[in-house]
C-alpha positions as CSV (number, residue, x, y, z in Angstrom):
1,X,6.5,-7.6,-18.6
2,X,4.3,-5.5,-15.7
3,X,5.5,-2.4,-14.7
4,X,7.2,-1.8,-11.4
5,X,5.0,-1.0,-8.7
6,X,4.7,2.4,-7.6
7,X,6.7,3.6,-4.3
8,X,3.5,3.8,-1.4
9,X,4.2,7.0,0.6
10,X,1.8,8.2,3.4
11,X,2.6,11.8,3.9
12,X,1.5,13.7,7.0
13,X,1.0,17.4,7.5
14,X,4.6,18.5,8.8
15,X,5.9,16.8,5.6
16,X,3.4,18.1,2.9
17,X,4.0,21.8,4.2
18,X,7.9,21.0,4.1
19,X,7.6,20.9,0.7
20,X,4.5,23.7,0.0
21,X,6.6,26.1,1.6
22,X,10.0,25.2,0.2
23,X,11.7,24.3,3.5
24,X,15.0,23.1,4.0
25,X,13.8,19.4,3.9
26,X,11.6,19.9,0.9
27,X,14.3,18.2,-1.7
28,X,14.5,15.4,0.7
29,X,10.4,15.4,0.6
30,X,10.6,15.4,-2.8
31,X,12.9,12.9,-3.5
32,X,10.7,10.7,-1.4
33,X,7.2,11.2,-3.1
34,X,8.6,12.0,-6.7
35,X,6.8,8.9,-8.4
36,X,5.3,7.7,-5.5
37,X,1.3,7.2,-4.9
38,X,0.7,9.7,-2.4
39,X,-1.4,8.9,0.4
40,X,-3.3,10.7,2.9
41,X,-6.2,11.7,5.8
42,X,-8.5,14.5,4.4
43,X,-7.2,16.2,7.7
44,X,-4.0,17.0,5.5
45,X,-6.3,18.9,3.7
46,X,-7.7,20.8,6.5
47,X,-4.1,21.2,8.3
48,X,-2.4,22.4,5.3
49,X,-5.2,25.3,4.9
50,X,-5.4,26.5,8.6
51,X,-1.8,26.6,8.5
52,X,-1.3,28.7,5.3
53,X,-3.5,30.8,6.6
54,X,-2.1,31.2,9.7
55,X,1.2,31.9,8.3
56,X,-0.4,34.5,5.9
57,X,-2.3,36.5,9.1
58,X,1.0,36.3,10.8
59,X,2.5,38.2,7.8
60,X,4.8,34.6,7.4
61,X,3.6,34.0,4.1
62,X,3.2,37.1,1.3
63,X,-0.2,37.2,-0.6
64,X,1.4,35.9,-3.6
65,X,2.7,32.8,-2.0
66,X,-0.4,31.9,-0.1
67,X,-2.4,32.0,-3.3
68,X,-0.1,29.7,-5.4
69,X,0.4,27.5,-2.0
70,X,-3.6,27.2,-1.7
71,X,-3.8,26.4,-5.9
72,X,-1.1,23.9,-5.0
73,X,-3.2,22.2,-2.1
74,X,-6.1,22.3,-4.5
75,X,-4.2,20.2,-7.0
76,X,-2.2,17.9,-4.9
77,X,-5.2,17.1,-3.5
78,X,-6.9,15.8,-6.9
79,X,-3.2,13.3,-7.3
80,X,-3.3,12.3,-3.3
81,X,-5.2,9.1,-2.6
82,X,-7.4,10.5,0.7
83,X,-9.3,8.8,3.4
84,X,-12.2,10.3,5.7
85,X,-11.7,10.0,9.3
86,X,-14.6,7.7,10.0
87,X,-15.2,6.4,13.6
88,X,-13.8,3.0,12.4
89,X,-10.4,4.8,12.4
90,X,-11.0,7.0,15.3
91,X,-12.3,3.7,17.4
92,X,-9.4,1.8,16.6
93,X,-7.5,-0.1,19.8
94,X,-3.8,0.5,18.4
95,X,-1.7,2.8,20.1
96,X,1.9,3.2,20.0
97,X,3.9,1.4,22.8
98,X,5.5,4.5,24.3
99,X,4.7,7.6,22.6
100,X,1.2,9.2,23.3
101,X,0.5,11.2,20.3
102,X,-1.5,14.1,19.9
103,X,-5.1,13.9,18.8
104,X,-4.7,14.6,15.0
105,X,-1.3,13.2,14.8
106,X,-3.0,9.6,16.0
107,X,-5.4,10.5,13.6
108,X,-2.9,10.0,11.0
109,X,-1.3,7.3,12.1
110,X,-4.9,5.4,12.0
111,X,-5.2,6.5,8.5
112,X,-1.5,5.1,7.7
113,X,-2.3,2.1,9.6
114,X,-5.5,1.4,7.4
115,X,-3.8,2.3,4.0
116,X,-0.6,0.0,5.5
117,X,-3.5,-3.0,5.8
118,X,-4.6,-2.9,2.4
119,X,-1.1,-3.0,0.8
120,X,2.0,-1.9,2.8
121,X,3.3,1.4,2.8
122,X,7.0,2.1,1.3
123,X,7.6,5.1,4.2
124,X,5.4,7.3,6.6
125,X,6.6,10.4,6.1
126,X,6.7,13.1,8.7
127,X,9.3,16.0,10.1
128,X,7.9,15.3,13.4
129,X,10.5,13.6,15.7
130,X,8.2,11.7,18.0
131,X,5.4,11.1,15.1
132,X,8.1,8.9,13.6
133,X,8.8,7.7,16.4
134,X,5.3,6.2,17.3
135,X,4.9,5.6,13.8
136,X,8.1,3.1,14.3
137,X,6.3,2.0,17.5
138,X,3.0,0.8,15.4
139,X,4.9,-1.0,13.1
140,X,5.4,1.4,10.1
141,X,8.1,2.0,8.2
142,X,8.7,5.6,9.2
């Protein structure tokens, strides 16, 4: 008998830091990746750093937290399956019908898009309204 496959779960940045920082919708993130294959752009990577470290200059985020948060990224980042931003993703032709995204939000979708191509995706997974809705718009199941 083969095992079940694996729930397929692209996570984006509004999502991953949902959970890092133990927001309201974390248990809801949770519930959704729990199990899953994680997948990714590297700009998670990048967005989830700037962004703790935003918080922390902003006096957000305690010194404590911002170190186990950056240890987390560290590690998640080891079980995520990533992708580069190459210019075959950034030259890409699809766009979402209505919604004009913002430059690294498209960026994601791309990335989503490609990982959806070689074996479709369970859930895109964002807190952003409108990403989920042009995610919807592109086809994905957001």
């Amino acid at each position: 008998m083969s095992a079940a496959r694996k729930r397929r779960v692209y996570i984006d940045t509004s999502a991953y830091l949902s959970l890092l920082l133990d927001e309201p919708n974390a248990a809801e993130v949770a519930a959704v990746t729990d199990g899953a294959v994680c997948l990714s752009s590297v700009l998670l990577v990048l967005e989830a750093r700037r962004n703790l470290v935003r918080f922390a200059r902003q006096g957000a985020l305690e010194a404590r937290k911002y170190d186990t948060c950056m240890a987390r990224v560290a590690a998640d980042m080891e079980a995520f399956e990533l992708r580069d931003l190459t210019l075959d993703l950034c030259t890409s032709v699809a766009m979402p019908a209505v919604a004009t995204p913002r430059s690294l939000d498209l960026a994601h979708l791309q990335t989503a898009l490609w990982f959806h191509a070689v074996a479709p995706l369970d859930q895109f997974l964002t807190m952003d309204a409108a990403q989920a809705q042009a995610a919807r718009e592109l086809g994905l199941p957001a």
